[in-house]
C-alpha positions as CSV (number, residue, x, y, z in Angstrom):
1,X,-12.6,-22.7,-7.1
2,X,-12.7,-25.3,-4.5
3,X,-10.6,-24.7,-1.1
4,X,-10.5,-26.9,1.8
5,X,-10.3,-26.1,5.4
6,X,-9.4,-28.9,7.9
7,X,-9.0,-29.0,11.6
8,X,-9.6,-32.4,14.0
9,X,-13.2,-31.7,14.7
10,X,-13.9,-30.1,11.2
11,X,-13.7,-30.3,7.3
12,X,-15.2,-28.0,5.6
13,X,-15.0,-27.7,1.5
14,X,-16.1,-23.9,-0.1
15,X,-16.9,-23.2,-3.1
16,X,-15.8,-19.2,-3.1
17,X,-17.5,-19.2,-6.7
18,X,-20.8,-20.1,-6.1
19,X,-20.7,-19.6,-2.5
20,X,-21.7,-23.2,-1.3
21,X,-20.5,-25.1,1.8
22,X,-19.8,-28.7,2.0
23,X,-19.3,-28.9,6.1
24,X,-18.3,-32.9,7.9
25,X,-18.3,-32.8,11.6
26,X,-17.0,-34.9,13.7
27,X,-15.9,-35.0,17.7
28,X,-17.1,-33.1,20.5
29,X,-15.2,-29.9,19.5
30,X,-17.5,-29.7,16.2
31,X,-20.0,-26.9,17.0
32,X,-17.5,-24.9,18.4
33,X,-14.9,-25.0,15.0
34,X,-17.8,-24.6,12.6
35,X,-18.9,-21.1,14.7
36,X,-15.7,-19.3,13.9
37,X,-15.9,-21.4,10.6
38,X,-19.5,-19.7,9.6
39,X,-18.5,-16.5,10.6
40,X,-14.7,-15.9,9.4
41,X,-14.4,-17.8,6.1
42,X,-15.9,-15.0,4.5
43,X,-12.6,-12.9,5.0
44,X,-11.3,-15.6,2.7
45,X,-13.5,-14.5,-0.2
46,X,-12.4,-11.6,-0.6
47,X,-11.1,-11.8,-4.0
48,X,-14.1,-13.2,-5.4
49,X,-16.4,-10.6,-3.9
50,X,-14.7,-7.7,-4.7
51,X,-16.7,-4.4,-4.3
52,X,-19.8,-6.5,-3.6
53,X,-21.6,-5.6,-0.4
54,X,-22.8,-8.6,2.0
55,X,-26.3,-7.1,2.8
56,X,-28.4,-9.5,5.5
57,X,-27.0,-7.3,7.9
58,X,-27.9,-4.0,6.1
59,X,-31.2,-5.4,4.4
60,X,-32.7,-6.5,8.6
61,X,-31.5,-2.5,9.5
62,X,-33.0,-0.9,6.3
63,X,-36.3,-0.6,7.8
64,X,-34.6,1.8,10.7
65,X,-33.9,4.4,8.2
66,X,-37.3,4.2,6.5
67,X,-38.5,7.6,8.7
68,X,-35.4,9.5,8.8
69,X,-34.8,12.7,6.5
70,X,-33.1,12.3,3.1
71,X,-30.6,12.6,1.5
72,X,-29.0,9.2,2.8
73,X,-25.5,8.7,3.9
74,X,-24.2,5.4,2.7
75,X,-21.9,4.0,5.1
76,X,-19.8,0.6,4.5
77,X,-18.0,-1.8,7.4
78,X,-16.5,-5.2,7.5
79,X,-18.0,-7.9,8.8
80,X,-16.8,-8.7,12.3
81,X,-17.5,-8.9,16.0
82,X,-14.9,-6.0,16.2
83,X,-17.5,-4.0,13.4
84,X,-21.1,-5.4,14.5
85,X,-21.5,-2.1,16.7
86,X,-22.1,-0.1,13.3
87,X,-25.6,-1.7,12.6
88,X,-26.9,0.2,15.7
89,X,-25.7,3.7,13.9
90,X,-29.6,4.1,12.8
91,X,-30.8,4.3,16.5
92,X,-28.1,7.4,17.2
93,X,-28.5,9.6,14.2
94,X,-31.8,10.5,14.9
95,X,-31.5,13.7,12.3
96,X,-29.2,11.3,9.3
97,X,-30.7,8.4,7.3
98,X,-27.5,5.8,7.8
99,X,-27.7,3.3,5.0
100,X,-25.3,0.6,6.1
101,X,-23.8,-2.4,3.8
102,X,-21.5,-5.0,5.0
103,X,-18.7,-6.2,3.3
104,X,-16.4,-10.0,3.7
105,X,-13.0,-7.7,4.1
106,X,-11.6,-4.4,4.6
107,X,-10.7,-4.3,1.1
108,X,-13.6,-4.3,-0.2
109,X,-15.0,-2.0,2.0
110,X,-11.9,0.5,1.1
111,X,-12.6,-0.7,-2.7
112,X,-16.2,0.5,-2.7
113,X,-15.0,3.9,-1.1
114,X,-12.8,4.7,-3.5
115,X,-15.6,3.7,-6.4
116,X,-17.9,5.8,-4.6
117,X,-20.8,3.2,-4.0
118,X,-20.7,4.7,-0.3
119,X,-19.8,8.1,1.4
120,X,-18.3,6.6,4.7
121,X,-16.2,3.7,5.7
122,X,-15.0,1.6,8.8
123,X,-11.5,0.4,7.9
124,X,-8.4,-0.3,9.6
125,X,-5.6,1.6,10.5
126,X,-3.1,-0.5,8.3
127,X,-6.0,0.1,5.6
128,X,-5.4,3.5,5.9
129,X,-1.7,3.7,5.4
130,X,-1.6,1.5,2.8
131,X,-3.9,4.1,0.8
132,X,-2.1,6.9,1.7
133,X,0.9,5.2,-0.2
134,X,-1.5,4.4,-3.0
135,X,-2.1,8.3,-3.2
136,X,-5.8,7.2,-2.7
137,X,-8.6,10.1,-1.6
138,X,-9.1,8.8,2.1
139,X,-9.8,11.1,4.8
140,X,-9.8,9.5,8.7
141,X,-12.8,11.7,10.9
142,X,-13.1,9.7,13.7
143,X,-11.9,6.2,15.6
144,X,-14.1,3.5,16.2
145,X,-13.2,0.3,18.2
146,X,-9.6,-0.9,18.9
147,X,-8.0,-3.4,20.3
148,X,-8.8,-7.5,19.6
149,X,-5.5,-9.1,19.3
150,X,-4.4,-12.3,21.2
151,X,-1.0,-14.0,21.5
152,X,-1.9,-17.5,22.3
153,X,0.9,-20.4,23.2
154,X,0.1,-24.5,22.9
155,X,-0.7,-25.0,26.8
156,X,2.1,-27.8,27.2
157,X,4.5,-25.3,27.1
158,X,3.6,-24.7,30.7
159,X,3.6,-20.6,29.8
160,X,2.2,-18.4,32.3
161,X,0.3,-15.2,30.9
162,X,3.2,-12.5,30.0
163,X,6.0,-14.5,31.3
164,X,8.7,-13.4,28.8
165,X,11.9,-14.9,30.5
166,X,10.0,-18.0,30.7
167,X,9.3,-17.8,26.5
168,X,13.2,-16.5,26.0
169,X,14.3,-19.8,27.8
170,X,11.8,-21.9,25.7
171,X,13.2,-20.1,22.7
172,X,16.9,-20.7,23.3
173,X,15.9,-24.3,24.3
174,X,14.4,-24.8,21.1
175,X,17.9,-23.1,19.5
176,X,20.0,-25.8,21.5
177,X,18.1,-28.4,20.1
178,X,18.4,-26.8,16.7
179,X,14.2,-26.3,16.6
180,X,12.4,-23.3,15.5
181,X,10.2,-21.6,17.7
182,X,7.1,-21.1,15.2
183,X,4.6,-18.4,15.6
184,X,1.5,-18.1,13.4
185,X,0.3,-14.7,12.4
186,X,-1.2,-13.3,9.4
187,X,1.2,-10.8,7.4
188,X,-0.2,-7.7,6.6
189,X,-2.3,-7.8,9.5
190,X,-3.0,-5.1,12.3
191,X,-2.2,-8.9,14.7
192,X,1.3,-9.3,13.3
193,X,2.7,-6.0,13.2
194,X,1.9,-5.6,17.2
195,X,3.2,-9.2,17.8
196,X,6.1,-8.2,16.2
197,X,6.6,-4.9,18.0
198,X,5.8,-6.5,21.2
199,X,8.8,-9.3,20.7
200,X,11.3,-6.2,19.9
201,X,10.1,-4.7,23.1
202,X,10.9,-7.3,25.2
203,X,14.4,-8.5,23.8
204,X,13.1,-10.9,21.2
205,X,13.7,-10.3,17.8
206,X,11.2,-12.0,15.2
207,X,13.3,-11.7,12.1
208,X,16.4,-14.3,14.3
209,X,15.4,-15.9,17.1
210,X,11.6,-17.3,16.5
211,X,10.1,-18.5,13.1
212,X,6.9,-16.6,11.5
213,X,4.9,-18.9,9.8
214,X,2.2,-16.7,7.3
215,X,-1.1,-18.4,7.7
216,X,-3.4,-15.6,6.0
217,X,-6.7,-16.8,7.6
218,X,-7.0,-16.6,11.2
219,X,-9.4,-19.5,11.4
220,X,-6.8,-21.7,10.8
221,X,-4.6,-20.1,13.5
222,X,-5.8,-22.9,15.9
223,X,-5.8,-25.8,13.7
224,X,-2.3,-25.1,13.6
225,X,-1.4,-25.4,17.3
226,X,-3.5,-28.4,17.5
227,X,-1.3,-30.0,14.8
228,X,1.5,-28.9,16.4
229,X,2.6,-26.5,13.3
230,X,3.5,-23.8,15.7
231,X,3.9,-23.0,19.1
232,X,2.5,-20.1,19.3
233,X,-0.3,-18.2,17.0
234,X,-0.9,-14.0,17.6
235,X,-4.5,-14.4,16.5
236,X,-7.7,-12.0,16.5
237,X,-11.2,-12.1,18.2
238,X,-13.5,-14.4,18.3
239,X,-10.9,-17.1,17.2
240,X,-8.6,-16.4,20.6
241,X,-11.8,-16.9,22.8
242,X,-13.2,-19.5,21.5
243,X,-9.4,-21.8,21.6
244,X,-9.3,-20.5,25.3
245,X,-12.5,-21.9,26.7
246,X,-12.2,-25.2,24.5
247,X,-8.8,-25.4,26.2
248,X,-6.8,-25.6,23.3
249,X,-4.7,-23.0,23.7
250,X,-3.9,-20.5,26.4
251,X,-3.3,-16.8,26.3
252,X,0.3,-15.6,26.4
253,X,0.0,-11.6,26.3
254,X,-2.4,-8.7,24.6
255,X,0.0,-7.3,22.5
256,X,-0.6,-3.3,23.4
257,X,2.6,-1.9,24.8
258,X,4.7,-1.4,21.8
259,X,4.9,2.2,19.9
260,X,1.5,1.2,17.8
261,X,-0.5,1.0,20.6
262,X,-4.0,-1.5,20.3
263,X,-5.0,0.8,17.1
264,X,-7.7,-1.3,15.0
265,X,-10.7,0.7,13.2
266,X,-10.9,4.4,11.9
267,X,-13.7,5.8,10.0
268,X,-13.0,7.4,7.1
269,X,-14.4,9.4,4.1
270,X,-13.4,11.1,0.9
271,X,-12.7,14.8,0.5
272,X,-15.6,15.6,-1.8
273,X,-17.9,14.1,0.5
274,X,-16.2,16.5,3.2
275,X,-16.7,19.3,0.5
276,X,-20.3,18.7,-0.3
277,X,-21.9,16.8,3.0
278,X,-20.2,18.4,6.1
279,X,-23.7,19.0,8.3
280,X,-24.0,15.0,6.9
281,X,-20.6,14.2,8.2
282,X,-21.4,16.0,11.9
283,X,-24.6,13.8,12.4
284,X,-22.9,10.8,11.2
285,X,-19.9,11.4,13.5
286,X,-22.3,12.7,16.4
287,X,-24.1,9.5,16.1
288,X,-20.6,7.4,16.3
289,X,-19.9,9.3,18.9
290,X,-22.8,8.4,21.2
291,X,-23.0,4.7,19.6
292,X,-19.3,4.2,21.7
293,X,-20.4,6.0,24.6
294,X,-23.2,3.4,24.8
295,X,-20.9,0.4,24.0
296,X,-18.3,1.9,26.8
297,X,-21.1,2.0,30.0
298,X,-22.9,-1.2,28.7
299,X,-21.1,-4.4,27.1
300,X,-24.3,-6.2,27.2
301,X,-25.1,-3.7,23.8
302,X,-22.4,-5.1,22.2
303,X,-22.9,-8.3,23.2
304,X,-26.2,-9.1,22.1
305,X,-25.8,-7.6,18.6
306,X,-22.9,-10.1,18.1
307,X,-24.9,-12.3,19.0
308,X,-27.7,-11.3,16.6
309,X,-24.9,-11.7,13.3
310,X,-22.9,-14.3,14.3
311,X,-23.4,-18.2,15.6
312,X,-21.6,-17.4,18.8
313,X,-22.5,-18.0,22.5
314,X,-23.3,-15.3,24.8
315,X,-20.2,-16.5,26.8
316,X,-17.9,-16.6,24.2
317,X,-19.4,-13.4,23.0
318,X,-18.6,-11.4,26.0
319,X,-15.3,-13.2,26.5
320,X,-14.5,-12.1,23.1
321,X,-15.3,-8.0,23.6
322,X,-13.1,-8.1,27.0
323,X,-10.7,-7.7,24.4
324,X,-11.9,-4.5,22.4
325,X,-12.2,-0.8,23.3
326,X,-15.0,1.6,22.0
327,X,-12.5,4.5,21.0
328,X,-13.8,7.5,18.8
329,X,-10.5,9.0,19.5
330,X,-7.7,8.9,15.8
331,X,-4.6,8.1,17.4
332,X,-1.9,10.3,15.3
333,X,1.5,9.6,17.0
334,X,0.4,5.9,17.1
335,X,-0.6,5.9,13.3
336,X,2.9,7.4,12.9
337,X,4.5,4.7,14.6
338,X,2.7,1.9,12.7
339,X,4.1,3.6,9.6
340,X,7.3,3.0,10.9
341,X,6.9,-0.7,11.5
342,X,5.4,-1.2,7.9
343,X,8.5,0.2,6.6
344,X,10.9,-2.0,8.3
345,X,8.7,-4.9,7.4
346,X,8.7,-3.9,3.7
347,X,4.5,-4.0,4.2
348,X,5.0,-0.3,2.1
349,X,7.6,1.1,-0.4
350,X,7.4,4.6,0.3
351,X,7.2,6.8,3.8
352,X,4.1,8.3,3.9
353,X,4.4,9.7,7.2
354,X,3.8,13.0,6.5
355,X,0.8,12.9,4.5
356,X,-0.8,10.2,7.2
357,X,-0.5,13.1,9.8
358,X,-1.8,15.3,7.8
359,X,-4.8,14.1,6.1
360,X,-6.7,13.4,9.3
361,X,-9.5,15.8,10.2
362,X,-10.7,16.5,13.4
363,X,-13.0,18.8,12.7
364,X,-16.4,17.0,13.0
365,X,-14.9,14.8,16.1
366,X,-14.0,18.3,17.8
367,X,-17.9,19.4,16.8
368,X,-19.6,15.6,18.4
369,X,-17.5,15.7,21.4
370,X,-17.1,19.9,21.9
371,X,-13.1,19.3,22.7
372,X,-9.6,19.8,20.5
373,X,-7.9,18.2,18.4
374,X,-5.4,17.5,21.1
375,X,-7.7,16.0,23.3
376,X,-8.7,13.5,20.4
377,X,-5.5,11.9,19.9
378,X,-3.5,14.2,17.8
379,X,-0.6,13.9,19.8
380,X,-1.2,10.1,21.1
């Protein structure tokens, strides 16, 4: 299967079958397309990957876990600047041998889970929901990073950052002159339920006055405001960065104070790994415990191992992680409320409110960090 991406600077053909890349550059913008290029168009294949772990990452920490005890815990994350952090879980679970694989998308990561190829996973919160109404055997025991969401608008708009009268006036201009308003987002995504939770909070509602356009792969986001597609895009990080210091977008609003919060990653286990592993399960979560106590006193951490995975700049690399939060914390209320908005957007069939709430366990979060359940987000 061939698919074709195309932006100004960019064309780049992929082969998700055989995994080759036929890449034409052209312009002054070139290097910086083809970085998110190389380093999201992975996401994309997803189908073709299914359950098949993407191990440079994994094989370049393996020798970490050479001198550390057995049995090994195998634990699974997808690739991202948001994820990267997990490849230093070796250096902070001194007493567990970590073996890490990365995966192209969340789904496979959740798909390899559920097989049992690996013990532990870093997923997302939407992930998460979306098993619990599949009546999968996923247990969250402990947060990881959140935030990483960007509403950008096309810079000739004349937008200031979080001027919302100023976008309600552009929006009813665009009405008068019988002109959507688009916005890009990916449905499904953590991106496009916040967007669309942040537009209800301030008056504007996404189903009647703007336009959603679905453009699944967030790499494209900026093509598409360059083409003048859409107005606006609600994108994710590195994508956001990057189209802000190339100038070809600016940044609208961080989409955080609706009822869902900035929620992004969980980890998450199964219950007979709970059953058979729990002194496993307390180093692991000890060790993620410290790893975001590292990332929260020193960015430079996270910086330079995004820069060891991906083709990004150090500037855009630290622009980027402005915009994510080391969090160990599992949000409950939040996850609650994001149940709620996948409802109403018919992203689920079923309410599965009550067995989100419940299935999370705190116990080896409370054991890491020596505090309650209520101090770890149960009732946030």
């Amino acid at each position: 299967m061939l698919y074709k991406l195309t932006f100004k600077s960019v064309i780049t053909v992929v082969n998700f079958k055989t995994r080759e890349w036929f890449v034409m550059l052209k312009g002054r913008k070139a290097g910086l397309l083809l970085g998110i290029v190389m380093m999201l168009v992975l996401a994309a294949c997803g189908n073709a990957g299914a359950n098949q772990s993407e191990n440079s990452e994994a094989g370049a920490d393996a020798a970490a876990t050479n001198s550390k005890p057995s049995p090994i815990l195998k634990m699974g994350y997808a690739k991202s600047v948001m994820s990267y952090p997990m490849t230093l879980l070796p250096e902070t679970t001194e007493n567990l041998n970590v073996e890490l694989s990365s995966f192209s998308s969340g789904n496979d990561v959740l798909t390899a889970l559920v097989s049992k190829s690996i013990d532990v996973a870093q997923i997302t919160y939407l992930h998460y929901i979306t098993a619990m109404g599949k009546d999968l055997d996923i247990v969250p025991i402990s947060g990881q990073v959140n935030g990483g969401t960007d509403i950008l608008v096309e810079k000739s708009l004349g937008l200031e950052a979080d001027d919302w009268d100023g976008l309600k006036k552009v929006i009813a201009e665009y009405k008068e002159q019988k002109k959507p308003f688009r916005v890009a987002a990916s449905r499904g995504s953590a991106q496009d339920i916040q967007m669309r939770g942040e537009f209800l909070l301030h008056g504007i509602d996404p189903a009647k006055d703007i336009e959603i356009v679905n453009i699944p792969n967030f790499v494209d986001h900026i093509a598409a405001i360059e083409r003048g597609e859409v107005e606006m895009v609600t994108t994710v990080e590195p994508v956001a960065s990057q189209a802000k210091l190339n100038g070809t977008a600016t940044h609208f609003t961080f989409p955080y104070n609706q009822a869902a919060g900035n929620l992004t990653n969980l980890i998450v286990t199964r219950s007979d790994v709970i059953k058979d592993r729990p002194a496993d399960l307390e180093a692991f979560v000890g060790g993620v415990v410290t790893l975001l106590e590292k990332l929260d006193g020193d960015k430079q951490i996270w910086i330079d191992v995004v820069n060891k995975y991906t083709p990004l700049d150090e500037v855009t690399g630290a622009e980027a992680l402005k915009n994510a939060y080391p969090d160990h914390k599992i949000h409950r209320e939040s996850a609650l409320a994001i149940v709620k908005m996948m409802l109403e957007l018919d992203y689920i069939q079923k309410d599965v409110s009550e067995k989100v709430g419940a299935n999370i366990d705190y116990t080896f979060l409370s054991k890491a960090t020596g505090k309650a359940k209520e101090e770890l987000g149960f009732n946030d």
